[in-house]
C-alpha positions as CSV (number, residue, x, y, z in Angstrom):
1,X,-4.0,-4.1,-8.7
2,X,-6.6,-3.6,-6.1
3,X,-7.8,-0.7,-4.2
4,X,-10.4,-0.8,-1.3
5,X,-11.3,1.1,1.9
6,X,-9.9,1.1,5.3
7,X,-13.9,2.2,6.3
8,X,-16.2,0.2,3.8
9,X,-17.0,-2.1,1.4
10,X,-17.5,-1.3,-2.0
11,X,-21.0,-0.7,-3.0
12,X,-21.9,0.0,0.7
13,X,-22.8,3.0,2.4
14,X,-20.0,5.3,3.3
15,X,-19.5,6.6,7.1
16,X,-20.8,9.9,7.4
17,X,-18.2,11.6,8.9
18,X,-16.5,11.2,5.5
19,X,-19.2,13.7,4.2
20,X,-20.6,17.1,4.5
21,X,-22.4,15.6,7.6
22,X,-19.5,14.6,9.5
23,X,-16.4,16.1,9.7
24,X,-15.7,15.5,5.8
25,X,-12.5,14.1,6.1
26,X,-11.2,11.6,3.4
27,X,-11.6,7.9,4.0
28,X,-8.6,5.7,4.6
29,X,-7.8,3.9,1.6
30,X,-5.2,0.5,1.3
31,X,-3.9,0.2,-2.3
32,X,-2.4,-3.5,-3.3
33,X,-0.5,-5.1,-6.6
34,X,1.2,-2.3,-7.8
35,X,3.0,-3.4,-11.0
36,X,7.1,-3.6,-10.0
37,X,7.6,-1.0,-13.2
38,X,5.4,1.7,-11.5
39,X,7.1,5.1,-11.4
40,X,4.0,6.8,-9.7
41,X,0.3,6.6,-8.9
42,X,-3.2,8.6,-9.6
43,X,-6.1,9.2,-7.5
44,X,-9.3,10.1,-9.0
45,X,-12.7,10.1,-6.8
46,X,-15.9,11.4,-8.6
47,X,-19.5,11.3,-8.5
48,X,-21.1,10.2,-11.7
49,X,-24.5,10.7,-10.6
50,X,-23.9,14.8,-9.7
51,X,-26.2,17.1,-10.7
52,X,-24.5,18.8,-13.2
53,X,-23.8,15.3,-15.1
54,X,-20.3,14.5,-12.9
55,X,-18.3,16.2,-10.0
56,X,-14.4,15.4,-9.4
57,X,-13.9,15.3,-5.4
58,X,-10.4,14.0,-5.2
59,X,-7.5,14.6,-7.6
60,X,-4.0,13.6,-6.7
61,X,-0.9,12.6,-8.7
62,X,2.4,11.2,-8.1
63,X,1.7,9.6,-5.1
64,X,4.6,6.8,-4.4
65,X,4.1,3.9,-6.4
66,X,5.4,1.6,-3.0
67,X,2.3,3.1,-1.1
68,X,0.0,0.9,0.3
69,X,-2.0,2.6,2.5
70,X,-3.5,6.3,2.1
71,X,-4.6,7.3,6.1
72,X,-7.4,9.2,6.7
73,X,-7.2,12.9,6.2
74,X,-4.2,12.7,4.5
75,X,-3.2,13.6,0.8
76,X,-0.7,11.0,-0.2
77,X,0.8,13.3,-3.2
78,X,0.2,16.4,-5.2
79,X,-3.3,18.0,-5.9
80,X,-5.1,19.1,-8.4
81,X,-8.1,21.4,-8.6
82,X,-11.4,19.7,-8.1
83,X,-15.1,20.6,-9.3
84,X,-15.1,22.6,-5.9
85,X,-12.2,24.9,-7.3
86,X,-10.1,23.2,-3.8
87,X,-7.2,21.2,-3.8
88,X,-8.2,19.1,-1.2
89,X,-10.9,16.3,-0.7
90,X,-14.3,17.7,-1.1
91,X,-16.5,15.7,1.0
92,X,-19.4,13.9,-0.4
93,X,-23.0,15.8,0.0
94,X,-25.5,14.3,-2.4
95,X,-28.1,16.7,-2.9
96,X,-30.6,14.0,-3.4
97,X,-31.2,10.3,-3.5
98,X,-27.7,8.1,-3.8
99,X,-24.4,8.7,-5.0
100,X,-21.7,6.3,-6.6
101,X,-18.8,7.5,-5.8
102,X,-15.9,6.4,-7.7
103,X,-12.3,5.3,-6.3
104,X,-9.5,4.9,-9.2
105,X,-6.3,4.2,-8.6
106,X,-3.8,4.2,-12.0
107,X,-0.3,2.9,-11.9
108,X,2.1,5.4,-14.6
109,X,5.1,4.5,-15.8
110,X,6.6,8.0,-15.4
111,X,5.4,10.7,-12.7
112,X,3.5,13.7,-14.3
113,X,4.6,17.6,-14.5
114,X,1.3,19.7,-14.0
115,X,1.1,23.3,-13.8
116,X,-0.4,24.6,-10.1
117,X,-3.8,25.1,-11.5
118,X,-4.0,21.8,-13.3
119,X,-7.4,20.3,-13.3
120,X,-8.6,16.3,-13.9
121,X,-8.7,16.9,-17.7
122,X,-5.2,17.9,-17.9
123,X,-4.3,14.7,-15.7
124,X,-5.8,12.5,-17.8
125,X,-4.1,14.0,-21.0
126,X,-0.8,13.1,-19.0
127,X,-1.7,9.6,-18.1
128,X,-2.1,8.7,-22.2
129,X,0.1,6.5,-22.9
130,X,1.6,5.8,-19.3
131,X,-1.4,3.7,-17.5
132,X,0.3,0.0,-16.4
133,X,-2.4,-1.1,-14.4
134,X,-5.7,0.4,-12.5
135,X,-8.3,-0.4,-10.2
136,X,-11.3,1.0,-9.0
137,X,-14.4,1.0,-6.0
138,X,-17.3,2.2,-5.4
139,X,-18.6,3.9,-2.2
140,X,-22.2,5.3,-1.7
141,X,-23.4,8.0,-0.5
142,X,-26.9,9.3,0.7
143,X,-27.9,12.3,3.2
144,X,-30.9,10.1,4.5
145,X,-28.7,7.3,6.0
């Protein structure tokens, strides 16, 4: 399973207009080798490097496992709350220096029941036991570039 950007490379530089200097619009994503037995996918983008020890930007769940590209803008399944309290994509805006953020795609074998206010901690207690295959890159972020 593979996933990479329609915009960058990973471990390059992310367009601004993906961030809080642009118009902080999620990047285009193209997802590839989904195992034949997947009944769903998960989307998690976070930011090791936050302040605060680690930020969640991007939570989504059952998104189609026959999806193979996720446009710009768009939310490809259901949300969950991120570390901004939004359920939506929360731009990248790296206080200081740069930011790894993370792209991780997970192949279930079932599709996940969340409540509404269902954060990345109660995704990842769902996953348990259900993750196939995943994949993950890396795009950077820095407010001086």
């Amino acid at each position: 399973m593979e996933i990479t950007s329609l915009d960058f490379k990973t471990n390059t530089m992310m367009p601004k207009k993906f961030s809080c200097q642009g118009v902080g619009i999620s990047p285009g994503l193209k997802i590839s080798g989904t195992p034949s037995g997947a009944k769903s996918l998960v989307l998690i983008v976070d930011d090791p490097d936050a302040v605060e020890g680690h930020f969640d930007h991007w939570l989504v769940y059952n998104i189609p496992p026959q999806t193979t590209t996720i446009e710009e803008g768009a939310a490809p399944g259901n949300l969950c709350i991120n570390d901004a309290r939004q359920k939506e994509w929360c731009p990248p805006c790296a206080p200081s220096g740069t930011h790894r953020y993370f792209f991780k795609i997970y192949a279930l074998d079932c599709e996940l029941a969340l409540p509404v206010d269902a954060r990345r901690i109660d995704i990842e207690r769902a996953m348990q036991g259900h993750i196939v295959d995943k994949a993950e890159m890396i795009g950077l972020f820095s407010k001086r570039f």
